[in-house]
C-alpha positions as CSV (number, residue, x, y, z in Angstrom):
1,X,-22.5,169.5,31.7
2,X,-21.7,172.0,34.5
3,X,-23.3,175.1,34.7
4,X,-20.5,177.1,34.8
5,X,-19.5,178.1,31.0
6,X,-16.7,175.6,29.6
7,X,-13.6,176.4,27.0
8,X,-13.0,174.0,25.0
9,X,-11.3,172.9,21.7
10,X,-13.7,173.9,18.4
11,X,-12.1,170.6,16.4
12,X,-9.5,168.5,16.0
13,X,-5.7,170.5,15.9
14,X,-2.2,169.7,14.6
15,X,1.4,170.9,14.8
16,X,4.6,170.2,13.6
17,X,8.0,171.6,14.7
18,X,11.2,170.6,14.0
19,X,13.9,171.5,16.8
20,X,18.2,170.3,16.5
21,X,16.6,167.3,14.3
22,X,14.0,166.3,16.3
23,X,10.4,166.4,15.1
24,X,7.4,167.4,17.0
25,X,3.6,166.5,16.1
26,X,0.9,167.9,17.7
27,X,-2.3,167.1,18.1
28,X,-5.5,167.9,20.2
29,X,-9.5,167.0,20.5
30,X,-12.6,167.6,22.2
31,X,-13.0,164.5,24.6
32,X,-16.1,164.2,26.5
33,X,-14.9,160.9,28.8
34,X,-11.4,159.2,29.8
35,X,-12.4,156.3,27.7
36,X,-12.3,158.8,24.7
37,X,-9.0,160.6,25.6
38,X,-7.5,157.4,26.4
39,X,-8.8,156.0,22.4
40,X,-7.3,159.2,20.8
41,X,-4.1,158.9,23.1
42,X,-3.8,155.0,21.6
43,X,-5.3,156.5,18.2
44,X,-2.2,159.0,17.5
45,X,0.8,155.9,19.0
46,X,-0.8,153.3,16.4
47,X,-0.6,156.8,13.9
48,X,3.3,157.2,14.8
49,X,4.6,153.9,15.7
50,X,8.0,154.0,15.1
51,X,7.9,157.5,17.4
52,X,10.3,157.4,21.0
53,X,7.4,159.3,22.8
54,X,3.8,160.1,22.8
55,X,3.2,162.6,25.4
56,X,-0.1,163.9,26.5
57,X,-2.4,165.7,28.8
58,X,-6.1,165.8,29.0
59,X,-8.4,167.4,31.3
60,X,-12.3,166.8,32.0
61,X,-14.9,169.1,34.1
62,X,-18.7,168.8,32.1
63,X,-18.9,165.5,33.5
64,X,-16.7,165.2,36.0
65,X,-13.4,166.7,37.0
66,X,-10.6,164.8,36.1
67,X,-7.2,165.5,34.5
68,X,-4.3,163.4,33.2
69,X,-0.9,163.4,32.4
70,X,2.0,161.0,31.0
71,X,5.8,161.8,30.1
72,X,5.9,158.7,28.2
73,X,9.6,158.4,28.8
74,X,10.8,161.5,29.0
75,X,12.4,163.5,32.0
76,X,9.6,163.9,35.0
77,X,8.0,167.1,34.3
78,X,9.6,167.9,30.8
79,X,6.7,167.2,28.5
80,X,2.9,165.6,30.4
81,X,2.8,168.4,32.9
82,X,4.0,171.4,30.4
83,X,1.4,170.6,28.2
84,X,-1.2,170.0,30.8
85,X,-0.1,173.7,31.7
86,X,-1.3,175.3,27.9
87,X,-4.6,173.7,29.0
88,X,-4.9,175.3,32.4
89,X,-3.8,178.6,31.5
90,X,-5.7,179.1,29.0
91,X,-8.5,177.5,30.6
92,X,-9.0,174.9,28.7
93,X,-11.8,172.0,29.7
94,X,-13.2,168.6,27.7
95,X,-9.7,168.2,25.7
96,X,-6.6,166.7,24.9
97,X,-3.4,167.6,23.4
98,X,-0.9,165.0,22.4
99,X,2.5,165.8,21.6
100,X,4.5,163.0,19.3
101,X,8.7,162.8,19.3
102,X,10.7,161.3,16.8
103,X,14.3,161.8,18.5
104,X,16.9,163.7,16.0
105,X,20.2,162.2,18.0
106,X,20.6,165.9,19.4
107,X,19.4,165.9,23.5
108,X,17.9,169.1,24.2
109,X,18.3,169.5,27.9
110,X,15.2,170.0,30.3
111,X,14.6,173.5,29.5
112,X,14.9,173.2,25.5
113,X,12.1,169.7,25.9
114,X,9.8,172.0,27.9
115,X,10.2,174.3,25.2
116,X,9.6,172.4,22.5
117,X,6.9,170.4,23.8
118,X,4.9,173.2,24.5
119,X,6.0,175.2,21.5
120,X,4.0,171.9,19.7
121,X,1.1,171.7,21.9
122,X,0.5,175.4,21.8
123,X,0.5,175.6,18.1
124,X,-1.7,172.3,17.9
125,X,-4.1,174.2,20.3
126,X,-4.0,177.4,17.7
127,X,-5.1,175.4,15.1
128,X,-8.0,173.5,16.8
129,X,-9.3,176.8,18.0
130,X,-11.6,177.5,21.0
131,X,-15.2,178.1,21.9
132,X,-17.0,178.6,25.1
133,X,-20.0,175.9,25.8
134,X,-22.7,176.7,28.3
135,X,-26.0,175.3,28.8
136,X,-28.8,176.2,27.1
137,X,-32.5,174.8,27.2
138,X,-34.5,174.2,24.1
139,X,-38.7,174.0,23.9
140,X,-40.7,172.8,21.4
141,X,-43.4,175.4,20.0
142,X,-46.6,174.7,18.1
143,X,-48.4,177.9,16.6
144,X,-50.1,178.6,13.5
145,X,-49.3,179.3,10.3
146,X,-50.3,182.5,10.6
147,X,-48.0,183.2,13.6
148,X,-44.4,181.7,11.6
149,X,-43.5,185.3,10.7
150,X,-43.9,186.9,13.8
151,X,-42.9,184.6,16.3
152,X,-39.5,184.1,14.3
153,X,-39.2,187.9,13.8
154,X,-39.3,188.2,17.9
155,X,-37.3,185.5,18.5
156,X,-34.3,187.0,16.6
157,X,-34.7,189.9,17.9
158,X,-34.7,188.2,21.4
159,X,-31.7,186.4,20.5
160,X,-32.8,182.9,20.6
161,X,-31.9,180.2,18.2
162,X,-35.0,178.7,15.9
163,X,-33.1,175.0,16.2
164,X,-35.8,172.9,13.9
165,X,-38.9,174.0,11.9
166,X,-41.7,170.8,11.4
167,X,-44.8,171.6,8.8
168,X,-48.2,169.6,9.6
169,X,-51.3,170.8,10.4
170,X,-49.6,173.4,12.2
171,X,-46.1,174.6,12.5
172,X,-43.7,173.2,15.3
173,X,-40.8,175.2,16.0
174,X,-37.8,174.0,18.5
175,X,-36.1,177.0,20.4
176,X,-33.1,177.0,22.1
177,X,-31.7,179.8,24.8
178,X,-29.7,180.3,27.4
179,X,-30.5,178.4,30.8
180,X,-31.0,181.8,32.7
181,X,-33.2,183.3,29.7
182,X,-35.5,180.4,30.0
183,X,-38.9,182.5,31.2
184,X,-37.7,185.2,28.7
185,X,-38.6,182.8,26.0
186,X,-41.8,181.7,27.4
187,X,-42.6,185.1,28.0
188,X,-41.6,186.4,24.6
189,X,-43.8,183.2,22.8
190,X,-46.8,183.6,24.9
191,X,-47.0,187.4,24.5
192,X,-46.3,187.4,20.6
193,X,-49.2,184.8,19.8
194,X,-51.5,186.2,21.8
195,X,-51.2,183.0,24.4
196,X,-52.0,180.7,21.5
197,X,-48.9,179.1,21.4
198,X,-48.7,175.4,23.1
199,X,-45.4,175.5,24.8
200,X,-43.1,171.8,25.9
201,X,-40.1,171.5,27.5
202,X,-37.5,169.3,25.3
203,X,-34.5,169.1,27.8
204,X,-30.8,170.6,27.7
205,X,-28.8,171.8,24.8
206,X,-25.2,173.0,24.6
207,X,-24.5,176.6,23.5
208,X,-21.7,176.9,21.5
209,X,-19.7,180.0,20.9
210,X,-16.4,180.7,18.6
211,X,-13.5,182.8,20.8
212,X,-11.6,185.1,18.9
């Protein structure tokens, strides 16, 4: 993933509004790839198949930067690029936001379709929720028994995450913390166990944090 922190959408969302008769279904995701924004985008048409319009927008930067976005029928600029807007002002990275129309025989005009389809995205993106992603790096920690206590006790303190505990002959910890808090941790295990601790990089995590 980049280095830079990353919003993104905490789960799958959904939204319904109703506007002059027609009905608006939202609904967003995580997506990690095109291929998978592309399978939710066929996902939600084969969920609403008798529906005039599935419009969408996603928009990738962990793996790439790339961003996408369809009218599906409707006037240029009334419904893909409105919705590709909630992502970008709100920063929004690694997701997609569909927004379903089943037409009520009323037309709405330009203004009231950017409206509504935001309106539906918005609210889809509300109920999802957000968190912030940045990378983190996790090491594997053997120690003694005899060290479990203390070694967790510092850790917490030192706000790093205990991500997996192991009992053999000895005790096998795997601890995760931010990339730039990397020689903290080493620092913090050698001192607290006297150097006794055997120390193994075990690659990159995500870091996952809820926004209010």
């Amino acid at each position: 993933m980049s280095a830079s922190p990353l919003i993104s959408l905490k789960k799958h969302g959904a939204s319904q509004i109703e506007i002059k008769q027609s009905v608006f279904i939202g609904n967003c995701s995580p997506v990690k790839s095109r291929e998978e924004a592309d399978q939710f985008v066929a996902d939600i048409r084969r969920k609403y198949p008798d529906a005039r319009h599935s419009c969408y927008a996603w928009k990738i930067d962990s793996s790439t930067h790339m961003q996408k976005y369809s009218d599906d029928g409707e006037p240029s600029g009334t419904a893909g690029m409105p919705i590709l807007n909630i992502l970008e002002h709100n920063e929004i990275s690694d997701s997609i936001i569909v927004v379903t129309r089943y037409f009520g025989g009323i037309l709405l005009g330009k203004g009231g379709l950017v409206r509504a389809y935001t309106e539906a995205a918005l609210e889809a993106v509300k109920d999802a929720g957000l968190i912030r992603i940045t990378e983190g790096i996790a090491y594997r920690i053997n120690i003694g028994y005899d060290l479990v206590d203390k070694i967790t006790r510092e850790f917490g303190l030192a706000g790093f995450t205990i991500e997996d505990t192991s009992y053999t002959s000895d005790v096998s910890l795997i601890a995760v913390c931010a990339m730039e808090d990397e020689e903290r941790l080493i620092k913090t295990a050698t001192e607290c166990t006297a150097g006794r601790a055997v120390i193994v990089k075990e690659g990159k995590r995500e870091l996952k944090a809820d926004i209010d």
